[in-house]
PDB file of N, CA, C and O in Angstrom:
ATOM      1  N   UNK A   1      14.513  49.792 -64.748  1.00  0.00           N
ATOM      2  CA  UNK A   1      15.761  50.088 -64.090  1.00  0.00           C
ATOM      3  C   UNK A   1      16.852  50.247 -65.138  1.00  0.00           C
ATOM      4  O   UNK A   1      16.873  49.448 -66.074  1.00  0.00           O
ATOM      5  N   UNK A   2      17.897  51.362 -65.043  1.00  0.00           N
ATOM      6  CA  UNK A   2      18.545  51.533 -65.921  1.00  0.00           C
ATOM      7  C   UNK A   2      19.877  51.007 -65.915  1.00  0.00           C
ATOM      8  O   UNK A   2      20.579  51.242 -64.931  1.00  0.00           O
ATOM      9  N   UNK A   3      20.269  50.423 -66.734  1.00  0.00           N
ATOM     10  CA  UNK A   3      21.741  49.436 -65.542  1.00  0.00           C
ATOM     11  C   UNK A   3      22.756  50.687 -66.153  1.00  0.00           C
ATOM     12  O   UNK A   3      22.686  51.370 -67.174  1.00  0.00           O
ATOM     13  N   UNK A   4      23.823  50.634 -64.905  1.00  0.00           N
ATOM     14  CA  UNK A   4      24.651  51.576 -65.176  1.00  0.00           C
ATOM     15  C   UNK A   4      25.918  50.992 -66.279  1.00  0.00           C
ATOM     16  O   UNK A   4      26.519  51.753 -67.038  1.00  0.00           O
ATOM     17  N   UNK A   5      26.168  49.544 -66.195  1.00  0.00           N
ATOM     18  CA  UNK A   5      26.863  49.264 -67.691  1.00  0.00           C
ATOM     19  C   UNK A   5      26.576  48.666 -68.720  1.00  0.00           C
ATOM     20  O   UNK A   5      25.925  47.625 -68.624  1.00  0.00           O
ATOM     21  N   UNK A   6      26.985  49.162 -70.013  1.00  0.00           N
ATOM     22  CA  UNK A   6      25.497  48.061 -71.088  1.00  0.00           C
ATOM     23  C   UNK A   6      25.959  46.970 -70.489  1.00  0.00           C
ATOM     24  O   UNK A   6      26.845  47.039 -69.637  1.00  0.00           O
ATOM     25  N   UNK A   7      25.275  45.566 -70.962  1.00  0.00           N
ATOM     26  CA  UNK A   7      25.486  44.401 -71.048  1.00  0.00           C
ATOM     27  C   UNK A   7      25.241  44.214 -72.366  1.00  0.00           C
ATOM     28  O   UNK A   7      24.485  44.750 -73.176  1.00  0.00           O
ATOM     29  N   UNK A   8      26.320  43.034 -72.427  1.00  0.00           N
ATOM     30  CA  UNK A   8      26.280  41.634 -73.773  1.00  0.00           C
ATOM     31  C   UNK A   8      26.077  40.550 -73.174  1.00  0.00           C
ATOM     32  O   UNK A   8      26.082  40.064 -72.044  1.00  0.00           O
ATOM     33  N   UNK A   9      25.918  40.326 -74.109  1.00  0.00           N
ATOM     34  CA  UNK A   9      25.530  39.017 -74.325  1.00  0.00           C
ATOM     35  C   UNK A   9      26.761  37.543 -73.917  1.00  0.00           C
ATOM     36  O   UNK A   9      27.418  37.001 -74.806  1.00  0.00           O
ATOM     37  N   UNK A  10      26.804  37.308 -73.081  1.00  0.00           N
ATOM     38  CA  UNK A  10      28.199  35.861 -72.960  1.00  0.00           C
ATOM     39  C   UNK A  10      27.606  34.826 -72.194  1.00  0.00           C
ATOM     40  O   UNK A  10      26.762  34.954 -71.307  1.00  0.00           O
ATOM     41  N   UNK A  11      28.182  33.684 -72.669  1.00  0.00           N
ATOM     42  CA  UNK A  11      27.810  32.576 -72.174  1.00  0.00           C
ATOM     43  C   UNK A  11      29.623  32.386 -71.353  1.00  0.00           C
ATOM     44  O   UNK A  11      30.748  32.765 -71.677  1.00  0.00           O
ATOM     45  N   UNK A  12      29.067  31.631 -70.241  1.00  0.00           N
ATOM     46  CA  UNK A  12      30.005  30.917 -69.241  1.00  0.00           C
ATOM     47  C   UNK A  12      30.181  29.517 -69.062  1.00  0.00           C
ATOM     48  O   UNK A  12      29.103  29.041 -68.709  1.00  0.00           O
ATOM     49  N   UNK A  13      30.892  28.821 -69.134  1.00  0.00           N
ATOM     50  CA  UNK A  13      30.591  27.332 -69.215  1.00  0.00           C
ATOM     51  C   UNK A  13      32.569  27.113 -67.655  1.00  0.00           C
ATOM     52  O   UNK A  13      33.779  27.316 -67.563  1.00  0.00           O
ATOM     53  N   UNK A  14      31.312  26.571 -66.900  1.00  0.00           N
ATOM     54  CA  UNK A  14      32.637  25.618 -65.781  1.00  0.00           C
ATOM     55  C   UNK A  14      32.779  24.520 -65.956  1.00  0.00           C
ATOM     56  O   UNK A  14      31.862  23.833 -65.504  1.00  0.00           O
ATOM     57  N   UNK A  15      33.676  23.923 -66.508  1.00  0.00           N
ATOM     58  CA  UNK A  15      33.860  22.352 -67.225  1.00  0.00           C
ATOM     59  C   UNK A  15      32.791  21.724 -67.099  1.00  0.00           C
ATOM     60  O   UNK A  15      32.530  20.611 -66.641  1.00  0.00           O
ATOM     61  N   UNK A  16      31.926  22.879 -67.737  1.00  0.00           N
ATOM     62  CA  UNK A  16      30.997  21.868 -68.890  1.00  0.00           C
ATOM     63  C   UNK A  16      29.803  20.950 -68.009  1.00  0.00           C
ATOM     64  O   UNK A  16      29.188  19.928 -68.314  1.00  0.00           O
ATOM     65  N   UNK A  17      29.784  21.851 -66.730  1.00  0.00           N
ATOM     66  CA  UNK A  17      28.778  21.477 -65.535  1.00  0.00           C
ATOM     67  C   UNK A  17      27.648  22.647 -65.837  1.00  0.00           C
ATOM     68  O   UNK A  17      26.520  22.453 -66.290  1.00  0.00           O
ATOM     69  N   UNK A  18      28.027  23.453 -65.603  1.00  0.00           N
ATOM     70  CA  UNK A  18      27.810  25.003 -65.077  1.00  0.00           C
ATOM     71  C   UNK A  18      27.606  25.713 -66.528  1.00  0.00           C
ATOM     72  O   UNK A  18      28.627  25.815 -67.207  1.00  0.00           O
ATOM     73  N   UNK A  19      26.372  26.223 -67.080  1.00  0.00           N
ATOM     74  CA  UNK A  19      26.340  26.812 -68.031  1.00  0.00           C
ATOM     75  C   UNK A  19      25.300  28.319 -67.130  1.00  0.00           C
ATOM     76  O   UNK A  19      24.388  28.360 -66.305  1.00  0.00           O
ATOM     77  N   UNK A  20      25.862  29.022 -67.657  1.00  0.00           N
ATOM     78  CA  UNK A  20      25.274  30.441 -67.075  1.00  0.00           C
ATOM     79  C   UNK A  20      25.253  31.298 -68.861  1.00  0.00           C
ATOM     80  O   UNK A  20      26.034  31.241 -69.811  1.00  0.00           O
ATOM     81  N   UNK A  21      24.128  31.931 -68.656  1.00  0.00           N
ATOM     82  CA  UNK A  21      23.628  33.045 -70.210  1.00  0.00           C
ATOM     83  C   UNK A  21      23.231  34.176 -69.207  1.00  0.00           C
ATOM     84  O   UNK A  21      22.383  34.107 -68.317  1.00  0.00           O
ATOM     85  N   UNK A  22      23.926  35.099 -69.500  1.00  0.00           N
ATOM     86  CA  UNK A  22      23.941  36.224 -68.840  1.00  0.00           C
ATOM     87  C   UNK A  22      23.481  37.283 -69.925  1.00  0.00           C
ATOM     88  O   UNK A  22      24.236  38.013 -70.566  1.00  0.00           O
ATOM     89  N   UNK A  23      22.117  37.229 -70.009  1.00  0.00           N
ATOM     90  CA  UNK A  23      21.726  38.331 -71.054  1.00  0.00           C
ATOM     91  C   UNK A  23      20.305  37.618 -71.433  1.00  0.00           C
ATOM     92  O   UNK A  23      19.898  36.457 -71.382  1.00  0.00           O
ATOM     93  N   UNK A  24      19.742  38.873 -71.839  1.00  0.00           N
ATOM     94  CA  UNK A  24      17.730  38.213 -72.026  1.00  0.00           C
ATOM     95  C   UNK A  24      17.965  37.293 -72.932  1.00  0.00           C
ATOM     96  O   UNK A  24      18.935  37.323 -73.689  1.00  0.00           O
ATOM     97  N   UNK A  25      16.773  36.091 -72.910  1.00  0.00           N
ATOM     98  CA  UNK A  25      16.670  34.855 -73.462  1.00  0.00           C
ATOM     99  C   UNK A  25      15.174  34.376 -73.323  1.00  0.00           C
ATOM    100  O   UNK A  25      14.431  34.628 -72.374  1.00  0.00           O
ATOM    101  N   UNK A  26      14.835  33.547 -74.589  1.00  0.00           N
ATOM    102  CA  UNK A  26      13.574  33.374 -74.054  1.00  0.00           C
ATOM    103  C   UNK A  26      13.807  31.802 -74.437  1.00  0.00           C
ATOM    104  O   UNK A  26      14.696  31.609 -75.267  1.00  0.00           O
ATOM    105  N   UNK A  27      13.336  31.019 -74.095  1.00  0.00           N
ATOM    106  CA  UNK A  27      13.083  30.029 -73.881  1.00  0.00           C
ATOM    107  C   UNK A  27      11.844  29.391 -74.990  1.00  0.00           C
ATOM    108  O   UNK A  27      10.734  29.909 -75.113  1.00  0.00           O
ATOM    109  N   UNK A  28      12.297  28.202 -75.721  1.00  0.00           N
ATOM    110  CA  UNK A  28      11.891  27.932 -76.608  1.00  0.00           C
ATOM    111  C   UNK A  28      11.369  26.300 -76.595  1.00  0.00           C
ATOM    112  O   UNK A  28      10.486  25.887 -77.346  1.00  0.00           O
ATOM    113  N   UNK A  29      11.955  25.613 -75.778  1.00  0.00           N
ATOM    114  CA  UNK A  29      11.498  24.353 -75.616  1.00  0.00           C
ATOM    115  C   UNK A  29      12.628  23.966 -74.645  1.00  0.00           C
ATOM    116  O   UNK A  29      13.804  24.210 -74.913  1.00  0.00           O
ATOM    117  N   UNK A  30      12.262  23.390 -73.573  1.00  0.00           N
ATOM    118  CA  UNK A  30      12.457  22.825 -72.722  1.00  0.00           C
ATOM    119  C   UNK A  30      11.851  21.386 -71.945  1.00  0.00           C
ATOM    120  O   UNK A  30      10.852  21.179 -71.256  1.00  0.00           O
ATOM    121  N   UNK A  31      12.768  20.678 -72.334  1.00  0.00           N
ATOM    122  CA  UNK A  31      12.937  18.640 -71.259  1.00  0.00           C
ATOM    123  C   UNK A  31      13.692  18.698 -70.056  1.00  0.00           C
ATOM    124  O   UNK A  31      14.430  19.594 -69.649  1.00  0.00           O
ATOM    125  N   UNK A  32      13.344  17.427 -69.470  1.00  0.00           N
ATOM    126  CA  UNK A  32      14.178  16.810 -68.735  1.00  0.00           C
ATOM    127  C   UNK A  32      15.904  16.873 -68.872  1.00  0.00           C
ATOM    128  O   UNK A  32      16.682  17.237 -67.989  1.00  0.00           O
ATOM    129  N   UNK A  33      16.225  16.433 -70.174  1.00  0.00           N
ATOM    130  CA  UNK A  33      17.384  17.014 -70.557  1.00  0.00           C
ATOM    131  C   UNK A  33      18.012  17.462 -71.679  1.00  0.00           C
ATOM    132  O   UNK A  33      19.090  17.160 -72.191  1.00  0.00           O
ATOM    133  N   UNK A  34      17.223  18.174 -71.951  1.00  0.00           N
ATOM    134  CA  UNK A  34      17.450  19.169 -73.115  1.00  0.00           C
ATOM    135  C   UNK A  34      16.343  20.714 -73.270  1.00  0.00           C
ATOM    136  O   UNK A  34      15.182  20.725 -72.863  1.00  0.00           O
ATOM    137  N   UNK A  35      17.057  21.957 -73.964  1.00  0.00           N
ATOM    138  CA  UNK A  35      16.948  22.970 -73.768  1.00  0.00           C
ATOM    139  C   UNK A  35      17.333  23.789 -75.213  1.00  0.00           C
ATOM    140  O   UNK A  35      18.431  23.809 -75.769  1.00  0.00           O
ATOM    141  N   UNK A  36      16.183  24.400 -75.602  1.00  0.00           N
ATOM    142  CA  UNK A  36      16.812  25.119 -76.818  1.00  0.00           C
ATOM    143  C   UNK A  36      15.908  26.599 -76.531  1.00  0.00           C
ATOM    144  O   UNK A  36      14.729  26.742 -76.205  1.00  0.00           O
ATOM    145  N   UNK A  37      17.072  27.691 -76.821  1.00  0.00           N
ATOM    146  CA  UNK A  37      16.608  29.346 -76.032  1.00  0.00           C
ATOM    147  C   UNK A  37      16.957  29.905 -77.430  1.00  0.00           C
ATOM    148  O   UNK A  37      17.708  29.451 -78.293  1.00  0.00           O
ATOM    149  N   UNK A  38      16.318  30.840 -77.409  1.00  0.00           N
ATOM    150  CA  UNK A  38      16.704  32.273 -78.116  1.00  0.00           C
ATOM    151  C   UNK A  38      17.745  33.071 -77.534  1.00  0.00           C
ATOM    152  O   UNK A  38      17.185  33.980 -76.921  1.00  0.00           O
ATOM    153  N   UNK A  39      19.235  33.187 -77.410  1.00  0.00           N
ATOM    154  CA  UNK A  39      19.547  34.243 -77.100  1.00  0.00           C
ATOM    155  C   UNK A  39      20.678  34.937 -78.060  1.00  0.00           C
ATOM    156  O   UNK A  39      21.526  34.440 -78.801  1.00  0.00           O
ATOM    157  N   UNK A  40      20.321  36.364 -77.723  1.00  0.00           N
ATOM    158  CA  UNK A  40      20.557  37.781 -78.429  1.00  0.00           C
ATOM    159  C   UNK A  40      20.306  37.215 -79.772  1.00  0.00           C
ATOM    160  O   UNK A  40      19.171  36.884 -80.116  1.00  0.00           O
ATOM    161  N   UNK A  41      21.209  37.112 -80.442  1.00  0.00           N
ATOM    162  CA  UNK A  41      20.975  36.517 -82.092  1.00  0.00           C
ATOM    163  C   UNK A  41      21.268  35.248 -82.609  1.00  0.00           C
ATOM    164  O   UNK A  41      21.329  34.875 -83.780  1.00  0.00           O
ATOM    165  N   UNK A  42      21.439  34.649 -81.572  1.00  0.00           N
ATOM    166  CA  UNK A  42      21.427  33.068 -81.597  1.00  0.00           C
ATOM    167  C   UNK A  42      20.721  32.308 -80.935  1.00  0.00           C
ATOM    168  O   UNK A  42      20.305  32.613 -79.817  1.00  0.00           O
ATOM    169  N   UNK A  43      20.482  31.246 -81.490  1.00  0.00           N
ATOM    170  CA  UNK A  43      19.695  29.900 -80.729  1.00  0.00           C
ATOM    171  C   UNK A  43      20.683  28.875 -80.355  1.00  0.00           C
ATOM    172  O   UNK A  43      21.343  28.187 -81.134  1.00  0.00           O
ATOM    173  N   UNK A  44      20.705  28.856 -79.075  1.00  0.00           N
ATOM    174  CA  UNK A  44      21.351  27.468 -78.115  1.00  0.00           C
ATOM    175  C   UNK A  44      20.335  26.097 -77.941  1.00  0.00           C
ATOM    176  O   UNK A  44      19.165  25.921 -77.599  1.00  0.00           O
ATOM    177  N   UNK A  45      21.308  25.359 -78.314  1.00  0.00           N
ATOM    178  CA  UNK A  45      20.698  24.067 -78.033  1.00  0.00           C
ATOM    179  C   UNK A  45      21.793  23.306 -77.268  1.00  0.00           C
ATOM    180  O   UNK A  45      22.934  23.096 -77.681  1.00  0.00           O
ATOM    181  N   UNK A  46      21.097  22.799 -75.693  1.00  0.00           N
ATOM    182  CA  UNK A  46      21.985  21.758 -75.252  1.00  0.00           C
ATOM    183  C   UNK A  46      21.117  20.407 -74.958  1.00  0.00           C
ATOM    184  O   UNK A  46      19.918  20.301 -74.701  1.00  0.00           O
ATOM    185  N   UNK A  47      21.930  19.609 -75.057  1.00  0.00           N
ATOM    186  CA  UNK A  47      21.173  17.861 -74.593  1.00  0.00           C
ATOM    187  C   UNK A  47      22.689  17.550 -73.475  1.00  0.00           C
ATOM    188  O   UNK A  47      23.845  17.691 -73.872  1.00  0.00           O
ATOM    189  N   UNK A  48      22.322  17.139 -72.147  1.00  0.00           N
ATOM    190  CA  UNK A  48      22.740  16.188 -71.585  1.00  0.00           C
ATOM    191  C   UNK A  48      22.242  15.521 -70.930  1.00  0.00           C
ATOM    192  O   UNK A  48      21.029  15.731 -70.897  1.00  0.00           O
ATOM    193  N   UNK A  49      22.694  14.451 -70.098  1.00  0.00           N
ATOM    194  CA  UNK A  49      22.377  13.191 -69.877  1.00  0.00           C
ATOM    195  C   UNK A  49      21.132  13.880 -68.128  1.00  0.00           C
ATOM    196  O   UNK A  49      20.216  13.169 -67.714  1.00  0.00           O
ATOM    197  N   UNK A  50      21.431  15.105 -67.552  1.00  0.00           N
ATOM    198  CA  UNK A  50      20.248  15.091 -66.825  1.00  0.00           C
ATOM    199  C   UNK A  50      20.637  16.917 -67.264  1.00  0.00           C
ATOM    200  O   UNK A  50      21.770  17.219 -67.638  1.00  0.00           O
ATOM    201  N   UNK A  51      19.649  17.845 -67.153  1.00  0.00           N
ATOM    202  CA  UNK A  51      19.329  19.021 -67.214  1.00  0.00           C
ATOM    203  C   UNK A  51      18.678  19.915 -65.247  1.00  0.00           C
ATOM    204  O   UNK A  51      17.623  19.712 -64.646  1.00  0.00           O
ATOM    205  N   UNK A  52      19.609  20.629 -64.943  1.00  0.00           N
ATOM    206  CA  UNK A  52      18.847  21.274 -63.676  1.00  0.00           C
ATOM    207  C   UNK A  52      18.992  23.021 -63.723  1.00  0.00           C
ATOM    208  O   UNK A  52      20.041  23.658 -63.815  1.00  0.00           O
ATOM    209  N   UNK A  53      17.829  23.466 -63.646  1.00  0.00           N
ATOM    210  CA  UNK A  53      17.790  25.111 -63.565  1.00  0.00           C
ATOM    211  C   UNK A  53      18.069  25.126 -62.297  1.00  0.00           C
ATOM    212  O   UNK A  53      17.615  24.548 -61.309  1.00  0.00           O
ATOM    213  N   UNK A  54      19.203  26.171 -62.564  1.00  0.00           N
ATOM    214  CA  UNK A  54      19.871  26.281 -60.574  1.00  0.00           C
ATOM    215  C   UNK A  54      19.057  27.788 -60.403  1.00  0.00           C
ATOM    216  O   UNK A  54      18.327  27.969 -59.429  1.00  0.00           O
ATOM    217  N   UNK A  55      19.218  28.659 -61.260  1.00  0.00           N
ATOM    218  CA  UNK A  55      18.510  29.852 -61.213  1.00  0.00           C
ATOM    219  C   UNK A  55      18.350  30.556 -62.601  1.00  0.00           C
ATOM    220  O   UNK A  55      19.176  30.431 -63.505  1.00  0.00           O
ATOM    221  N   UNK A  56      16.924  31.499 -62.706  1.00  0.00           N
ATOM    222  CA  UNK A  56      16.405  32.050 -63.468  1.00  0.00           C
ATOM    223  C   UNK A  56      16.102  33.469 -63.238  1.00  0.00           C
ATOM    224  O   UNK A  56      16.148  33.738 -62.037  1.00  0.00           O
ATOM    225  N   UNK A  57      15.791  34.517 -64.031  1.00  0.00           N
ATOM    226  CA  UNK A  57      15.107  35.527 -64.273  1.00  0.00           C
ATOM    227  C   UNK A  57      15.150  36.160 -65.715  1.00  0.00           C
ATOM    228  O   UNK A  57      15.289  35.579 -66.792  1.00  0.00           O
ATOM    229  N   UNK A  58      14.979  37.647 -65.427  1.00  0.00           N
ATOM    230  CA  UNK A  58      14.382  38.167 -67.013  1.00  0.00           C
ATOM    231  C   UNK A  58      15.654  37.967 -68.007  1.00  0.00           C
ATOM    232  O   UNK A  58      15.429  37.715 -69.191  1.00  0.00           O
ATOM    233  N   UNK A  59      17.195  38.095 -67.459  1.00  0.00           N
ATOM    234  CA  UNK A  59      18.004  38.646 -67.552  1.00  0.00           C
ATOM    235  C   UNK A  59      19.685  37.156 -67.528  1.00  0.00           C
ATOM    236  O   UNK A  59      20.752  37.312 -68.120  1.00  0.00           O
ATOM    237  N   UNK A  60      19.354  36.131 -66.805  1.00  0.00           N
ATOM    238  CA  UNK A  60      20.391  35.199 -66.365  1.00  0.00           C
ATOM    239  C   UNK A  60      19.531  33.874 -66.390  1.00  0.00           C
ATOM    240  O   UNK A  60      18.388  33.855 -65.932  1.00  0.00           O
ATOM    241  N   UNK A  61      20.067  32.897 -66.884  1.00  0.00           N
ATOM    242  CA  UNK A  61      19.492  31.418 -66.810  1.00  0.00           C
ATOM    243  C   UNK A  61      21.291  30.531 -66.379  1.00  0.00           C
ATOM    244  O   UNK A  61      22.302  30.178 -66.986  1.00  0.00           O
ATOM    245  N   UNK A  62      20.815  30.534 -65.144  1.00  0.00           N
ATOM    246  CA  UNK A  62      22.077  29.448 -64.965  1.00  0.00           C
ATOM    247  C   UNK A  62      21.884  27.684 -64.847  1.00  0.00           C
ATOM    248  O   UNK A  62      21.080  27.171 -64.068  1.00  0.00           O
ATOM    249  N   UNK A  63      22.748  26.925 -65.739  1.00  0.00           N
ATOM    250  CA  UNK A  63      22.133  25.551 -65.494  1.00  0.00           C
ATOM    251  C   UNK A  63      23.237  25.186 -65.037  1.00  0.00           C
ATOM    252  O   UNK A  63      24.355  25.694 -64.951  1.00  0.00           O
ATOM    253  N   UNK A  64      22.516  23.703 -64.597  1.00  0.00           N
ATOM    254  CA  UNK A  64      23.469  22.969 -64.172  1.00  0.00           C
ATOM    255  C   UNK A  64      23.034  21.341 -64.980  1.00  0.00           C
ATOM    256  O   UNK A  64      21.910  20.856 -64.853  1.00  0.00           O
ATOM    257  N   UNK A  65      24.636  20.379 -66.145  1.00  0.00           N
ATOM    258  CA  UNK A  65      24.129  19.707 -66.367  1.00  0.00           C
ATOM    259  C   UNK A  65      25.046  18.383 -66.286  1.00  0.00           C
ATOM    260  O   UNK A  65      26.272  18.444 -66.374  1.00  0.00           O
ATOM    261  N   UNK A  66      24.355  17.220 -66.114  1.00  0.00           N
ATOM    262  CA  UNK A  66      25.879  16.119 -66.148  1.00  0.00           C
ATOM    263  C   UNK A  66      25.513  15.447 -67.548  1.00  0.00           C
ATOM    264  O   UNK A  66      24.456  15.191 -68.125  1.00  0.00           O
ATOM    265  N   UNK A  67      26.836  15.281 -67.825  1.00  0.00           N
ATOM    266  CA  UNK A  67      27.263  14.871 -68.777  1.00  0.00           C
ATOM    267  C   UNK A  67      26.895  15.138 -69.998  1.00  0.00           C
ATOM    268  O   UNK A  67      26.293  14.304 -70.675  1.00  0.00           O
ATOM    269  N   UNK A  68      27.279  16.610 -70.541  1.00  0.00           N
ATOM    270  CA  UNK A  68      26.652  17.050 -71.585  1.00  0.00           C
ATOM    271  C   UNK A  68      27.241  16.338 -72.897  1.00  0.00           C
ATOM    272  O   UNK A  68      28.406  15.996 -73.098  1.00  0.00           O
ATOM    273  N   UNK A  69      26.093  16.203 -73.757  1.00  0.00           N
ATOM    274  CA  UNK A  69      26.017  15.411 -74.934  1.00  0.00           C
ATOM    275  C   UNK A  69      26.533  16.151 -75.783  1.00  0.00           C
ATOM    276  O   UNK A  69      27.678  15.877 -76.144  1.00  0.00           O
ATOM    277  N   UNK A  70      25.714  17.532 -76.469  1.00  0.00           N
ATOM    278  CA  UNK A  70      25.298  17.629 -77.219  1.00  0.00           C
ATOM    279  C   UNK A  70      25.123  19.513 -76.966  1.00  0.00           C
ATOM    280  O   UNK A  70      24.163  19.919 -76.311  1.00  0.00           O
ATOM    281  N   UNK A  71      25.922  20.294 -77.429  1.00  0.00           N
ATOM    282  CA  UNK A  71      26.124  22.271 -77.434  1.00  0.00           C
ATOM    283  C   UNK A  71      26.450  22.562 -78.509  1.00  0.00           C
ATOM    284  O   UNK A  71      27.579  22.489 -78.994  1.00  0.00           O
ATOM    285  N   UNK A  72      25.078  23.072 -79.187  1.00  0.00           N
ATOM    286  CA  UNK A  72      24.572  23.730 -80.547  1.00  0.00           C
ATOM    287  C   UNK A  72      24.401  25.407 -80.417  1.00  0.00           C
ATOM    288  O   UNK A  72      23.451  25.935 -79.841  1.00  0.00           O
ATOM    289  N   UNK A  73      25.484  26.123 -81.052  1.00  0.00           N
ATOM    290  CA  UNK A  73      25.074  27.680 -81.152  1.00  0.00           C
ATOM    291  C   UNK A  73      25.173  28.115 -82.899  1.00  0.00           C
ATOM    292  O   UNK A  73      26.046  27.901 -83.740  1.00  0.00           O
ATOM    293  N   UNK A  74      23.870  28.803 -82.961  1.00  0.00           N
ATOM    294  CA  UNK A  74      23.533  28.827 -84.681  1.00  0.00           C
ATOM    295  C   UNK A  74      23.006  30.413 -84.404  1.00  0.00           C
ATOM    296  O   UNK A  74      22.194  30.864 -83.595  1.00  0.00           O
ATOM    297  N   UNK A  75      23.753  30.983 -85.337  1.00  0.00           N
ATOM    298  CA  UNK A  75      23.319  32.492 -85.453  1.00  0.00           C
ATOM    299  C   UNK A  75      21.625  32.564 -86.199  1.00  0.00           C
ATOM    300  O   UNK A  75      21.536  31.738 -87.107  1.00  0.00           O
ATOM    301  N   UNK A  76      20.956  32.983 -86.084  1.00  0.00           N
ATOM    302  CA  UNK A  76      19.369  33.403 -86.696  1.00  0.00           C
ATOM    303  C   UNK A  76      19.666  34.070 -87.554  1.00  0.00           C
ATOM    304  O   UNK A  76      20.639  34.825 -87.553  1.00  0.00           O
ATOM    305  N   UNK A  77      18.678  33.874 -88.672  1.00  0.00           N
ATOM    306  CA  UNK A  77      18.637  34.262 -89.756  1.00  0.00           C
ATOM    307  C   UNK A  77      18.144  35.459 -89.759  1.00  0.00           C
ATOM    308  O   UNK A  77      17.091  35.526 -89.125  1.00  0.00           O
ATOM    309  N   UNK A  78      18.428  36.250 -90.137  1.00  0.00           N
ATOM    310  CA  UNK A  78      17.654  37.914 -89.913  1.00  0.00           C
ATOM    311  C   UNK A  78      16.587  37.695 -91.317  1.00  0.00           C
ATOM    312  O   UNK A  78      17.014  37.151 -92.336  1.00  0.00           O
ATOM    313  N   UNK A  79      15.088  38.225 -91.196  1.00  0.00           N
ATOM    314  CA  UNK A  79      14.089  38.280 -91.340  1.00  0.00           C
ATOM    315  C   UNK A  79      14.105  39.807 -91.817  1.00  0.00           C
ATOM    316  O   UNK A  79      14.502  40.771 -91.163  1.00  0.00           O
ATOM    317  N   UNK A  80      13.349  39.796 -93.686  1.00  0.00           N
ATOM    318  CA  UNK A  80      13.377  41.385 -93.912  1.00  0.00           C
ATOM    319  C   UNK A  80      11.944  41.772 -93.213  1.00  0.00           C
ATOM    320  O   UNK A  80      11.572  42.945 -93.174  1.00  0.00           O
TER     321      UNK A  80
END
């Protein structure tokens, strides 16, 4: 399917409950409460005190978490 506007890559955060990644991601290790993804050219890492996937697909990972600890974003090293 061809989407009619590009998309980027953005993360959404609703005080820090509500984390939504709106853009492909793959998933790299996943707990109870903690989560570290690939997305676009960075790797996210979050830890809080409980972790809940409200919704998923190829394209959007929305969480939901209380009392986040711990939001790590590190650009990837590009690889010759």
């Amino acid at each position: 399917m061809k989407q009619l506007f590009p998309l980027h890559a953005s993360i959404m955060l609703d005080n820090f409950d509500d984390i939504v990644l709106d853009y492909e991601f793959s998933l790299i290790r996943l707990k109870e409460n903690s989560l570290v993804c690939s997305y676009d050219q960075f790797l996210l890492e979050i830890h809080a005190e409980k972790l809940h996937i409200k919704s998923m697909s190829s394209d959007k990972l929305h969480l939901h978490v209380h009392n986040l600890q711990f939001f790590n974003i590190t650009r990837k090293e590009k690889t010759v």
